[in-house]
C-alpha positions in Angstrom: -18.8 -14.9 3.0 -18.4 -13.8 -0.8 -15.3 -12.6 -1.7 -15.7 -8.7 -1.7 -16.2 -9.0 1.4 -13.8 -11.2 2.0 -11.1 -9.4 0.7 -12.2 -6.3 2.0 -12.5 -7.4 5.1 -8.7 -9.5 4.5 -7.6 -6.1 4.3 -9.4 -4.5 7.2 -8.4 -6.9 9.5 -4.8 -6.1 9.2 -5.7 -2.2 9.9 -7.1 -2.8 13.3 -4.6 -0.8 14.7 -5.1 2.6 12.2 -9.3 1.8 12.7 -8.6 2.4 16.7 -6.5 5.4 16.0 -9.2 6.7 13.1 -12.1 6.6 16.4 -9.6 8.3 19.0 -9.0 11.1 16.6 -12.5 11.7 14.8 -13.6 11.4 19.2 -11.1 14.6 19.6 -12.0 15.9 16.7 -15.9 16.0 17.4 -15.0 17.4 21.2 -12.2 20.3 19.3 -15.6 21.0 16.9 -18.1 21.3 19.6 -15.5 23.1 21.7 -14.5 25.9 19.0 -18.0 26.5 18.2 -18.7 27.5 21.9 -15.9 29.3 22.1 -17.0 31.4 19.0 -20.3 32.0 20.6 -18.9 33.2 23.6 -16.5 35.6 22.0 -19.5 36.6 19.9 -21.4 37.0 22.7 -19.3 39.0 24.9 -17.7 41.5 22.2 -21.2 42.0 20.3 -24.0 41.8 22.9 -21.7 42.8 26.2 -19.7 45.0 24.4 -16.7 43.7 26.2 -13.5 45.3 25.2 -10.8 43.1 23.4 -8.3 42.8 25.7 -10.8 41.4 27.8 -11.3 38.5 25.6 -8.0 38.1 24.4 -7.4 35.0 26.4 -10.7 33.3 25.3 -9.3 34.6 21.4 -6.4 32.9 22.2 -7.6 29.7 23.1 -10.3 29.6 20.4 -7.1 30.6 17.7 -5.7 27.1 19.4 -8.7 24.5 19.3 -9.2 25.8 15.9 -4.7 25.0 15.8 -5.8 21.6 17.4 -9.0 20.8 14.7 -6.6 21.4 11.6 -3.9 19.1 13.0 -6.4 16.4 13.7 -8.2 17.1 10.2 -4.8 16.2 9.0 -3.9 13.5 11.1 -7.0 11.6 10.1 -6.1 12.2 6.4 -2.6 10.5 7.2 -3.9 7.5 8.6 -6.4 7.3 5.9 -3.6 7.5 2.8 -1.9 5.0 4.9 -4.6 2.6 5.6 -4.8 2.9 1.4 -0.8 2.7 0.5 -1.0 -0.6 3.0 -4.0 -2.0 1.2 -3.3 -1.3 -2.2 0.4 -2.9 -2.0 -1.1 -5.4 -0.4 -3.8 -6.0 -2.9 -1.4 -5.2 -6.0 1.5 -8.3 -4.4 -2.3 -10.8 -4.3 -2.6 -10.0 -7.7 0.8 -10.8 -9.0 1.3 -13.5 -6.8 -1.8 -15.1 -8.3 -1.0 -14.6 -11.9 2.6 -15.7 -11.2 1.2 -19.2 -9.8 -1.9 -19.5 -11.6 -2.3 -22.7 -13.2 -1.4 -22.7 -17.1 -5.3 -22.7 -18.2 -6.5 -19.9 -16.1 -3.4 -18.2 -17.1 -3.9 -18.6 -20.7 -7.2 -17.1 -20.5 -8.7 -13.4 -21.8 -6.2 -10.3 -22.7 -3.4 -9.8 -21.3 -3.9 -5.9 -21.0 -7.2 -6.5 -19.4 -4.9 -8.1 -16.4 -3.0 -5.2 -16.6 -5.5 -2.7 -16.2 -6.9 -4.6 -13.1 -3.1 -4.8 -11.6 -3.0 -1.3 -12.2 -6.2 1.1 -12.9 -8.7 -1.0 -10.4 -5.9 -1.6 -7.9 -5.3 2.4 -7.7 -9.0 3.1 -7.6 -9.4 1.7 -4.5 -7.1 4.0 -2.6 -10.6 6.1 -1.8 -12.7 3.1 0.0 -9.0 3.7 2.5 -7.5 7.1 2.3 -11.6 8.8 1.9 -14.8 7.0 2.6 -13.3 5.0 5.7 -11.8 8.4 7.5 -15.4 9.9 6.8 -17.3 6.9 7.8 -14.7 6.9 11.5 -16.0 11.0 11.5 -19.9 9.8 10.7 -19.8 7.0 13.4 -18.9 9.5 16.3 -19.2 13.7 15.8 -22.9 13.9 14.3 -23.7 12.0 17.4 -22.1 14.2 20.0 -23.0 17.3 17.6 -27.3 15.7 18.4 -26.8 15.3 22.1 -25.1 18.6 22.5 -27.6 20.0 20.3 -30.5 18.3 22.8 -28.8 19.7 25.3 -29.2 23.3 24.2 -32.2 23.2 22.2 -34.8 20.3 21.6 -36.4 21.6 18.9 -33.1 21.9 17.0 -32.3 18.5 17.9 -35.6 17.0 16.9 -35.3 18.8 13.1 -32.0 17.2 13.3 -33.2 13.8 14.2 -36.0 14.1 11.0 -33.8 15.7 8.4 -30.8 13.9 8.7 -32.4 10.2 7.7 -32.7 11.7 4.4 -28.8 11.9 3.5 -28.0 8.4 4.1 -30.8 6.6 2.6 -30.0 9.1 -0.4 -26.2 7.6 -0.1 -27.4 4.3 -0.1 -29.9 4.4 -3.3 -27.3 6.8 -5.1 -24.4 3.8 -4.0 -26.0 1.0 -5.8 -26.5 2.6 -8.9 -22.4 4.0 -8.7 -21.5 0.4 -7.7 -22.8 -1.2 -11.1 -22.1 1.5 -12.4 -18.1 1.4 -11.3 -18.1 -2.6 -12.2 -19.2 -1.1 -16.1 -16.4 1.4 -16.1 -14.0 -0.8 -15.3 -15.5 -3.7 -17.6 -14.7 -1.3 -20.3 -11.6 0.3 -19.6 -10.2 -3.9 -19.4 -11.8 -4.2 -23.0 -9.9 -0.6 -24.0 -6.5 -1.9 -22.2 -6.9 -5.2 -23.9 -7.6 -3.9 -27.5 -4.8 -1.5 -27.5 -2.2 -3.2 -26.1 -3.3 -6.4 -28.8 -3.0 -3.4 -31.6 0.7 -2.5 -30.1 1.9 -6.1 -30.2 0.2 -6.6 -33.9 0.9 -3.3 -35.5 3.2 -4.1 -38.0 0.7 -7.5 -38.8 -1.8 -4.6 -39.3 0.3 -2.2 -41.2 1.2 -5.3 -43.8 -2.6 -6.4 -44.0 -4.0 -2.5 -44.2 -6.0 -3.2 -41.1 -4.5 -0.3 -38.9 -7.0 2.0 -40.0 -9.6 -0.5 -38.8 -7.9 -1.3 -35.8 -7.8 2.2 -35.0 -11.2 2.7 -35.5 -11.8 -0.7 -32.8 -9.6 1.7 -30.4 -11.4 4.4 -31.0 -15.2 2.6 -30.1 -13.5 0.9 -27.2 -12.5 4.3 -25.8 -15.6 6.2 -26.5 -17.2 3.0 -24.0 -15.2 3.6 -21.2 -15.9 7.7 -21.9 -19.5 6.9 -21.7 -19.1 4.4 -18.6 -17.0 7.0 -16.7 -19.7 10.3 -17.8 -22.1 7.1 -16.7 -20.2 7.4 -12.9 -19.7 11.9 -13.2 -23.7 12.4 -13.7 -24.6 10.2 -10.5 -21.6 12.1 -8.5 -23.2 15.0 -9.9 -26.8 14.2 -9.1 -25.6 12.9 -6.0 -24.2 16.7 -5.1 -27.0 18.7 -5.7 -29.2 16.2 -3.6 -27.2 16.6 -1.1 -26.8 20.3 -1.4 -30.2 20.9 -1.7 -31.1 18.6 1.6 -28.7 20.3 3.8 -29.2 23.6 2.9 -33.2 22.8 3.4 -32.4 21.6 6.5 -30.4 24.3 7.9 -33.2 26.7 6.4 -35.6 25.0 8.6 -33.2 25.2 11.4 -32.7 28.6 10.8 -36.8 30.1 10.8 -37.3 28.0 14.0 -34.5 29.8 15.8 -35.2 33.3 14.6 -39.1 32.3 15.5 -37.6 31.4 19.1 -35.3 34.3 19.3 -37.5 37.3 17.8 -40.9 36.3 18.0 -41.1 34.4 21.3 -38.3 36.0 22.7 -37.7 32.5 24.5 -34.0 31.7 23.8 -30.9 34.0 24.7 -28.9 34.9 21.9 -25.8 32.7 22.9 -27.4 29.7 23.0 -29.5 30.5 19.4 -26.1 31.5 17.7 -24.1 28.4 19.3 -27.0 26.0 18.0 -26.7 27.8 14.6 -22.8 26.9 14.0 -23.6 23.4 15.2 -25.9 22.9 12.6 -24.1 23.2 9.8 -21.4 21.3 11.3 -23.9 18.4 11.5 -25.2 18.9 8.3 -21.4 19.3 6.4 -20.4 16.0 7.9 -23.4 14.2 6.7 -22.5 15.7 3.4 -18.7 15.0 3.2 -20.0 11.2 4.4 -22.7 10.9 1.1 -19.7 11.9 -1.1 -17.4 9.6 0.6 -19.8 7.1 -0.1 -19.9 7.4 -3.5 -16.3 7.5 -3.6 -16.1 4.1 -1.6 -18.8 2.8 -4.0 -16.5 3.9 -6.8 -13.5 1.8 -5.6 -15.7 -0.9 -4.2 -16.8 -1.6 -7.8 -13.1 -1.4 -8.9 -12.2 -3.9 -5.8 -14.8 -6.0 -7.2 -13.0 -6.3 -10.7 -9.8 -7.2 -8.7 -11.6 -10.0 -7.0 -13.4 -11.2 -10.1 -9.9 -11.6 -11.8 -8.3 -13.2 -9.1 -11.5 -15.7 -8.8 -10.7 -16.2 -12.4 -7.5 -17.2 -12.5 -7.5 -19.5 -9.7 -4.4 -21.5 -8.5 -2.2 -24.3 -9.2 -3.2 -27.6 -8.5 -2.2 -28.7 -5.0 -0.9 -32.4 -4.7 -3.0 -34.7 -2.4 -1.0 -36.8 0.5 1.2 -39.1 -0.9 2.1 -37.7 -4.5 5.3 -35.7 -3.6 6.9 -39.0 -4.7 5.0 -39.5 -7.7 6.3 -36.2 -9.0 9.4 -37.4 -8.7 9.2 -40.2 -10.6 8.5 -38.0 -13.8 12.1 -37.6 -13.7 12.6 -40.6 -16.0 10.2 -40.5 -19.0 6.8 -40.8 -18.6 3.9 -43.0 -19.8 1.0 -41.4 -21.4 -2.6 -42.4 -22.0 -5.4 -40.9 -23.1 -8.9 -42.3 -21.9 -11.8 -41.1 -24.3 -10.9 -37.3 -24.2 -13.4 -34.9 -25.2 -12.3 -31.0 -25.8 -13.8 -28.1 -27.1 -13.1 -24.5 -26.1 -16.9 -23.3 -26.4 -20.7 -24.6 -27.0 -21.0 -25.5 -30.7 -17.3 -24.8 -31.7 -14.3 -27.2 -32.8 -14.6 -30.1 -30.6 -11.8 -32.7 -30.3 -12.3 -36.9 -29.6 -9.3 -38.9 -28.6 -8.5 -42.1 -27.0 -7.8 -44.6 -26.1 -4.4 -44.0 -26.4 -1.0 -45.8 -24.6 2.6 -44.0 -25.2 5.2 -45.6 -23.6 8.1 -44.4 -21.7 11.0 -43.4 -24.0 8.5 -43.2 -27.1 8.7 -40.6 -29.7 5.6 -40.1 -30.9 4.1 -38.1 -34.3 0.7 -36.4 -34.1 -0.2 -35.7 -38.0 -3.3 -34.3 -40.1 -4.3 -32.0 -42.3 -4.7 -27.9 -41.1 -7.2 -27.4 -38.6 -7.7 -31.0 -37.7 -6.9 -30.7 -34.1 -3.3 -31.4 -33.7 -2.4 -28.7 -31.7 -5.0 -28.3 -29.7 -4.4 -32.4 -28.8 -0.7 -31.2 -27.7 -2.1 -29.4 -25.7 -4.2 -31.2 -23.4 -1.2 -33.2 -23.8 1.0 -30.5 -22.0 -2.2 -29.7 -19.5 -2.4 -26.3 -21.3 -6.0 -27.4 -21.6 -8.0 -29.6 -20.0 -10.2 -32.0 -21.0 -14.2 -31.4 -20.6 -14.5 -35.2 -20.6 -12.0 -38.2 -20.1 -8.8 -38.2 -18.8 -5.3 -38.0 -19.5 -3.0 -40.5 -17.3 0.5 -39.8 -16.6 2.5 -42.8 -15.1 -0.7 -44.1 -14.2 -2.3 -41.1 -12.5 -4.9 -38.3 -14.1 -2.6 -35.3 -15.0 -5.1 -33.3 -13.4 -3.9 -34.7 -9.5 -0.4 -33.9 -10.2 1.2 -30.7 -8.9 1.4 -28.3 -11.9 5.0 -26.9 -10.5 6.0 -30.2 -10.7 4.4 -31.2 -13.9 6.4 -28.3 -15.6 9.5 -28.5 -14.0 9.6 -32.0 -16.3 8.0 -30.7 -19.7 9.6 -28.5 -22.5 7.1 -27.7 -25.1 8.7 -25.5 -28.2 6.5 -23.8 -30.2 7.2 -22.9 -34.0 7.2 -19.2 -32.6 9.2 -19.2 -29.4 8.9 -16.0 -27.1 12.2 -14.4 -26.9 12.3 -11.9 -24.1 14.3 -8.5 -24.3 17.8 -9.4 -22.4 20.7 -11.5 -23.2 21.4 -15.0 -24.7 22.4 -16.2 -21.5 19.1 -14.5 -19.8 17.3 -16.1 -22.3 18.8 -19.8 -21.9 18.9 -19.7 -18.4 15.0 -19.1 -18.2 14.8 -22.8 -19.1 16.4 -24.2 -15.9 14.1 -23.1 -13.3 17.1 -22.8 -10.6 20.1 -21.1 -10.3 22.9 -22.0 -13.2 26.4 -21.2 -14.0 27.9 -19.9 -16.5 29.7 -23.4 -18.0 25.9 -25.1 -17.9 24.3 -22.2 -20.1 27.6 -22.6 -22.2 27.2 -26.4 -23.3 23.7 -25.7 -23.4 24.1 -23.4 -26.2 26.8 -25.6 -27.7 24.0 -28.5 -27.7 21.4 -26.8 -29.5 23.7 -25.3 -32.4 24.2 -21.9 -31.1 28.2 -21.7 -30.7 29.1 -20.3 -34.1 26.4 -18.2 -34.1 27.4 -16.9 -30.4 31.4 -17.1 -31.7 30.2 -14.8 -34.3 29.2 -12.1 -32.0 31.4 -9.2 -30.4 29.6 -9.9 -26.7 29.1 -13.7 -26.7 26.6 -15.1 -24.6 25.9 -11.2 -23.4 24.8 -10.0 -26.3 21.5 -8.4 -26.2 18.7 -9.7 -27.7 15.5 -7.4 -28.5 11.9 -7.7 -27.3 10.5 -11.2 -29.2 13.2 -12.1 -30.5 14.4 -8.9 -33.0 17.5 -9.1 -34.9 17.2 -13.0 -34.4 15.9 -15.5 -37.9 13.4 -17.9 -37.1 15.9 -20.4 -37.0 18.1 -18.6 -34.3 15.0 -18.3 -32.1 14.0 -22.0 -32.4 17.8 -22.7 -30.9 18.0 -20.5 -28.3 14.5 -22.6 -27.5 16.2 -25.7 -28.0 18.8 -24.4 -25.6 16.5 -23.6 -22.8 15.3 -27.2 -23.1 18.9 -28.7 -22.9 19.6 -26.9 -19.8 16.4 -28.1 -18.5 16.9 -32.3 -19.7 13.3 -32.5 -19.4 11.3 -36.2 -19.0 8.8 -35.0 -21.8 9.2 -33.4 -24.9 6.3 -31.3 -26.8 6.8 -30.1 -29.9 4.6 -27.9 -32.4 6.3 -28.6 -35.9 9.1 -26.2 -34.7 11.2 -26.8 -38.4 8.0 -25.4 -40.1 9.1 -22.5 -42.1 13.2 -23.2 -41.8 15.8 -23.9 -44.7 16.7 -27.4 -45.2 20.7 -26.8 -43.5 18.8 -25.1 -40.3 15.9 -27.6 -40.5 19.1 -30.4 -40.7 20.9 -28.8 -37.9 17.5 -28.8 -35.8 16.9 -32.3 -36.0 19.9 -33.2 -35.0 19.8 -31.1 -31.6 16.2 -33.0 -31.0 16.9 -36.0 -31.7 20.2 -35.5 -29.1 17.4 -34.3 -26.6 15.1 -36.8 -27.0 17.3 -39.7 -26.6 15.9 -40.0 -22.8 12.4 -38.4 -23.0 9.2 -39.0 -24.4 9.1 -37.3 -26.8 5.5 -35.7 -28.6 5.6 -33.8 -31.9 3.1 -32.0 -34.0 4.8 -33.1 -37.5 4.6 -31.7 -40.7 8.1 -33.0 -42.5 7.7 -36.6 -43.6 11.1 -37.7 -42.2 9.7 -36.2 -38.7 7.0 -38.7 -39.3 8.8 -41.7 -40.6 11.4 -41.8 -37.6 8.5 -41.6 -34.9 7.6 -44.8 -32.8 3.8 -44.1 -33.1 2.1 -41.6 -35.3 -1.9 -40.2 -34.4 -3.5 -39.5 -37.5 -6.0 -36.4 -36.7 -9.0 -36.1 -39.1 -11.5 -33.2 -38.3 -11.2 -33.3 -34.8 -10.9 -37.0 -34.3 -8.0 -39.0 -33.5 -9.1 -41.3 -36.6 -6.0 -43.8 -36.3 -2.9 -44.7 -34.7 0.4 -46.8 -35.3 3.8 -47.3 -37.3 4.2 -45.1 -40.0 3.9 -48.2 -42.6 0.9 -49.9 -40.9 -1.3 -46.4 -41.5 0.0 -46.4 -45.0 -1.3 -50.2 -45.9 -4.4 -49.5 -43.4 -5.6 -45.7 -43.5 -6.5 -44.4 -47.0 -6.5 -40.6 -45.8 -3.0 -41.2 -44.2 -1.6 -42.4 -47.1 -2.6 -39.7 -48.9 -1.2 -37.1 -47.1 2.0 -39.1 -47.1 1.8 -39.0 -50.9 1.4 -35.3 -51.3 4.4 -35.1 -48.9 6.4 -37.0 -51.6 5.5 -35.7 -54.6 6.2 -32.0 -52.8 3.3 -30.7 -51.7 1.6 -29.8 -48.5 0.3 -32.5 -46.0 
């Protein structure tokens, strides 16, 4: 089963209930149509052709006035089920979509824009109310009262029932050639209203970066082409609904045309069918013919949101899940809570066909080591911390933790043990304290965020401030210096004591007394941890245990800091434009 249906039909399944109640009312409701249209005949009939006096038929008026009473009711009744049926399906759709992106593993989670997600959580999610709350209602109605309308219809007049019976194949295959084309059509739309979301919430986040580089008018201008797609998509979706319309105008009221002449042929001509039974057969008709109708837009409606339910699905497909742990490694995870070992066995990375590729290994970090990872700009460091962290994995190769392929451990458990700092740490909008506790990953008090501060160098700054540890700390991090950030990151990661350490030249940038202050807090975190840094500061690289020397892509050596200096020329190098002041 592929997974539109499958999460169609997840939904569905748990509206079994609603589905039963949509067929018992669209049953009534077919029975309440039939039954006001004979009544209206009859009335017709008796007041117009019998020339019955009113208060004759007042009790037939009467009960007409309430099966027409009854048909409203039921019309709304099956519109209530329907919004329900949606409101059920789209919470339930909305909590699969941020329960996947809340446990997604760290690659998958990493990947396309973020306001692309959002759009989907949102937009697609919301788009789907009509496949519920409209085209399943009109399909219940489709399934049941054109059916009873035909035999009834049979019943009064074969001839009617037989232009019925040709006619009406028209409309649905009609739906169902018009539905394709909305379906791709709906799966463009919402392609481009993700790229629209995505570029516009990346010009948001950036706009002072493109107000300092001049770039907003061109950013605007990216907006502006972005928007104009999803316009031309959605137009794209308006001239089928359109199209689809007048198609179906034009059929029905062909139909009932032809309806019509054969009746009045009947009736005037041949003089072969009473008057009752010609004007009952004429308010069926259109009956018939308006539910068919109501149905081909409801189709394209549920076409609409199918395509949008498709985006939903393609996104969660997308993102995928954590890793689950096989039988047995529970207590392997476990184990990570003393410092790891590390290897890397001939890893081979690169993010697309025929762009930066990465070759590494073999490679053996102890437990306890503190390792350096060095090279010029843009020779791969990063991107080997990394696949270090499992932020990426490896297209070929393997790295081993503790003896074991990262990729078999259980990501929860693999994270709960790892701090990684970056030199730009995201600072959510809340307190210190919210922002320090987001580093345990359970439930702390108020003393444990305390010496965590304390540990990374925070307590004058926090003494400093008129709320402490409440003071409120702006969206990434405003009102904070670089340094400050890099702290309150260092906190997190002493109220976590993680087994492994990652980090991504984090004193790049600082003053020497913040850079001294720093190194001191890490090297007081790292004393039971292995420890992995991208380094850029020769005295980060001198007090390491190992260093990886990155050239273009390839780990080109590793060792001490002195044996790369007597043994690797491009190492050494480096090292000397350290000293002399420059940049490595």
């Amino acid at each position: 089963m592929d997974n539109k249906k499958s999460l169609i039909a997840e939904q569905m399944s748990g509206q079994r209930k609603r589905l039963v109640l949509l067929t018992l009312l669209s049953l009534m409701l077919g029975i309440a149509i039939v039954s006001q249209a004979g009544l209206l005949a009859e009335a017709v009939q008796r007041v117009f052709v019998e020339k019955a006096s009113l208060s004759s038929v007042a009790l037939l008026l009467a009960l007409l006035l309430s099966v027409m009473a009854i048909r409203t009711l039921l019309l709304y009744a099956n519109g209530r089920v329907g919004l329900s049926m949606a409101a059920e399906a789209k919470a339930n759709m909305r909590s699969a979509v941020l329960q996947k992106l809340t446990h997604a593993s760290m690659p998958s989670t990493l990947r396309g824009q973020t306001g692309g997600k959002v759009s989907v959580a949102l937009d697609a999610v919301d788009e789907a109310d009509s496949y519920f709350s409209h085209y399943m209602p009109r399909m219940a109605e489709a399934a049941i009262i054109p059916v009873l309308i035909l035999v009834f219809t049979f019943i009064l007049h074969a001839n009617t029932g037989f232009i019925l019976l040709f006619t009406a194949p028209f409309i649905p295959l009609f739906m169902i050639l018009v539905g394709l084309q909305t379906k791709n059509k709906s799966e463009e739309k919402y392609a481009q209203l993700a790229e629209f979301s995505g570029t516009f919430l990346d010009s948001l986040q950036g706009l002072v970066t493109l107000k300092i580089f001049g770039q907003s008018r061109r950013q605007q201008q990216q907006i502006e082409r972005s928007s104009l797609g999803y316009r031309d998509a959605t137009m794209d979706i308006l001239k089928v609904a359109f199209t689809n319309t007048f198609m179906l105008e034009s059929i029905v009221m062909l139909s009932i045309g032809i309806v019509a002449l054969e009746l009045a042929i009947q009736l005037l001509v041949f003089k072969s069918m009473p008057f009752h039974t010609a004007f009952l057969v004429l308010l069926l008709v259109p009956e018939f013919f308006n539910l068919l109708k109501n149905t081909g837009t409801a189709f394209h409606s549920g076409r609409t949101s199918m395509g949008a339910v498709r985006k939903v699905e393609q996104m969660l497909a997308e993102i995928g899940g954590g890793t689950q742990p096989e039988e047995g490694q529970q207590s392997s995870a476990k184990l990570l809570r003393m410092p790891p070992s590390i290897a890397l066995d001939d890893v081979h990375f690169h993010y697309a066909p025929d762009s930066f590729e990465l070759k590494a290994g073999p490679v053996s970090i102890g437990p306890g080591e503190h390792i350096a990872i060095v090279g010029k700009s843009g020779s791969g460091k990063t991107t080997l911390l990394h696949l270090f962290a499992g932020l990426l994995k490896p297209v070929s190769g393997t790295v081993m933790v503790n003896g074991s392929p990262l990729t078999e451990w259980e990501e929860d458990s693999w994270f709960e043990q790892v701090s990684y700092i970056t030199q730009h740490p995201y600072i959510f909008a809340g307190t210190f304290a919210d922002n320090i506790a987001i580093g345990a990953g359970r439930t702390v008090s108020r003393d444990e965020i305390k010496q965590a501060a304390e540990e990374a160098g925070l307590s004058t700054l926090v003494a400093g401030l008129e709320q402490g540890l409440d003071t409120y700390v702006g969206e990434g991090g405003r009102g904070l210096s670089g340094g400050e950030k890099q702290r309150l990151a260092l906190a997190r990661a002493f109220l976590k004591r993680p087994a492994l350490i990652l980090f991504d030249e984090p004193t790049v940038g600082l003053d020497l007394q913040t850079e001294q202050i720093l190194q001191s807090s890490i090297t007081a975190l790292a004393r039971n941890a292995t420890m992995i840094t991208v380094a850029h500061r020769l005295y980060t690289i001198r007090q390491a245990d190992h260093i990886l020397f990155m050239d273009h892509g390839v780990l080109a050596a590793a060792g001490p800091h002195e044996e790369l200096l007597e043994h690797v020329s491009q190492y050494a190098e480096m090292v000397d434009i350290q000293r002399k002041g420059g940049s490595a």
